[in-house]
C-alpha positions in Angstrom: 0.6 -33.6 7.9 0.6 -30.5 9.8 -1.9 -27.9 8.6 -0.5 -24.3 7.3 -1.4 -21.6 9.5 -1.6 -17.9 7.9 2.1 -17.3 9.3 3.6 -20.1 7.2 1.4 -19.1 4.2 2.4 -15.3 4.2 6.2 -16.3 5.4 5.8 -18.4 2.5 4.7 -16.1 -0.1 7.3 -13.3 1.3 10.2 -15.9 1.0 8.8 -17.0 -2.6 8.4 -13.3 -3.6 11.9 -12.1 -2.1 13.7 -15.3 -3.7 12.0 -14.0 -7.2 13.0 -10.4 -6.8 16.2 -11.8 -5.7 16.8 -14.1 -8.9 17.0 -10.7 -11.2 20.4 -8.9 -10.6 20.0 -6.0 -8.0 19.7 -2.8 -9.3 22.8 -1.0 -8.6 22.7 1.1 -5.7 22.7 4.2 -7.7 19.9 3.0 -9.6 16.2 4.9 -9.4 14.5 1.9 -8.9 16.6 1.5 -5.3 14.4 3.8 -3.2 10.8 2.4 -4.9 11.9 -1.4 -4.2 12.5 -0.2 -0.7 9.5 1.3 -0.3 8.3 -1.8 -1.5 9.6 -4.0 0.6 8.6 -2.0 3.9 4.5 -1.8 2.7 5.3 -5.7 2.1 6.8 -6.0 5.8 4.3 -4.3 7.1 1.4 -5.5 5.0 2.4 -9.1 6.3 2.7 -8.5 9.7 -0.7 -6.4 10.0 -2.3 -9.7 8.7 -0.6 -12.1 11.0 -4.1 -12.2 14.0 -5.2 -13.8 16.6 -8.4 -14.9 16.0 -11.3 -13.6 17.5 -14.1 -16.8 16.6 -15.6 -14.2 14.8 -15.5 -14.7 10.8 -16.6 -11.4 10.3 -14.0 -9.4 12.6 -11.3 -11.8 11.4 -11.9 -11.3 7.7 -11.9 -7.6 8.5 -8.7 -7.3 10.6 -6.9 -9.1 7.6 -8.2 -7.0 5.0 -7.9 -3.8 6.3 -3.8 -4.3 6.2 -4.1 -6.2 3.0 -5.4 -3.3 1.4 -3.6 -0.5 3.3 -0.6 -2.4 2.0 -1.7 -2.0 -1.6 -2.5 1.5 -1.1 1.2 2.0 0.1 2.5 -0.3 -3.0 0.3 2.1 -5.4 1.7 5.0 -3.7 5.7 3.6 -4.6 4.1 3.8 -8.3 3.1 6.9 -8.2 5.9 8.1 -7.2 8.4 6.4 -8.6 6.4 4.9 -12.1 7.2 6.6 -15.5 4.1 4.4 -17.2 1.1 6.6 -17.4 -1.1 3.7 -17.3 0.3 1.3 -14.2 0.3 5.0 -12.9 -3.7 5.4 -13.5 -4.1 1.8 -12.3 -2.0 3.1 -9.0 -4.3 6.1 -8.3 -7.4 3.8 -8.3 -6.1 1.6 -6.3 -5.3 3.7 -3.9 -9.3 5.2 -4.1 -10.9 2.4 -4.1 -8.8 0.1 -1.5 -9.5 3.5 0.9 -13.3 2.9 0.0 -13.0 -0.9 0.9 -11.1 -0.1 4.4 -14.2 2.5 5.1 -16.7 0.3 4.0 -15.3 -2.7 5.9 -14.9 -0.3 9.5 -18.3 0.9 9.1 -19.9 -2.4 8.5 -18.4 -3.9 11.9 -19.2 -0.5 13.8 -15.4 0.8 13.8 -14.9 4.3 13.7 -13.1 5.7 10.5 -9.8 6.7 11.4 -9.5 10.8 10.9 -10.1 12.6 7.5 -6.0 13.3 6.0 -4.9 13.9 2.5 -4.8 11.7 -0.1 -1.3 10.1 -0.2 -1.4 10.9 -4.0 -1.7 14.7 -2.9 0.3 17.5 -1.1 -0.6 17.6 2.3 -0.7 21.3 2.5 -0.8 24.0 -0.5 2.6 25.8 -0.4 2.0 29.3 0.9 4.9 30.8 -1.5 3.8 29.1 -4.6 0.3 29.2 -5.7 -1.4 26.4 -7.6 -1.8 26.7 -11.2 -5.6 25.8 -11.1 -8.3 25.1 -8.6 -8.2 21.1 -9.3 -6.0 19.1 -7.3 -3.2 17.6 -8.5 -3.4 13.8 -8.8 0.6 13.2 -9.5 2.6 12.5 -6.3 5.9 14.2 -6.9 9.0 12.4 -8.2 11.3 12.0 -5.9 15.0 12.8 -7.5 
């Protein structure tokens, strides 16, 4: 018997998952849920493929240079709810994962010797105050908005 290799596992598990979304009727095309479960399905894509190495003999690097995507890929995900997500507390669940899958991807670069990739904003925040309206208090806003 032929051993799995991570391609076949992850090809696996995105068949499995796609057949299981796919056994629920599609939302119709006018539906709000149309543009999360896209959004979805690209962090998946690319979630996937960012995992798929070549190893380097090195457990520490390869463990790494799987993670890193895993988690960048559940940041995205998180992101979709927080965008799209009506339920305040999958919504909370969403903004920590996307804090503390960032920490883990930091904490992961830094212990290998990899530079951190430059300082943005948080995906959960605008990436620039408006210069015609003025925010309401000095704390940032945690709430992505809701796409319409």
């Amino acid at each position: 018997m032929r051993p799995l290799s991570l391609r076949m596992v992850s090809t696996t598990i995105s068949l499995s998952l796609g057949a299981t979304v796919a056994a629920f009727a599609a939302p119709p095309a006018t539906s709000p849920e149309v543009p999360f479960l896209a959004e979805n399905q690209v962090a998946m894509d690319k979630m996937v493929a960012g995992m798929e190495i070549r190893p380097l003999g090195d457990v520490d690097q390869d463990f790494a240079a799987m993670m890193i995507p895993h988690h960048q890929g559940a940041i995205d995900m998180a992101v979709a709810e927080l965008r799209y997500g009506r339920n305040e507390k999958l919504r909370r669940i969403a903004q920590e994962i996307v804090v503390e899958q960032q920490q883990e991807i930091a904490a992961m670069r830094l212990s290998l010797g990899q530079p951190l990739p430059p300082s943005v904003a948080a995906p959960t925040q605008p990436s620039a105050p408006s210069a015609v309206t003025p925010r309401p208090s000095p704390m940032p806003k945690m709430d992505v908005p809701k796409e319409q």
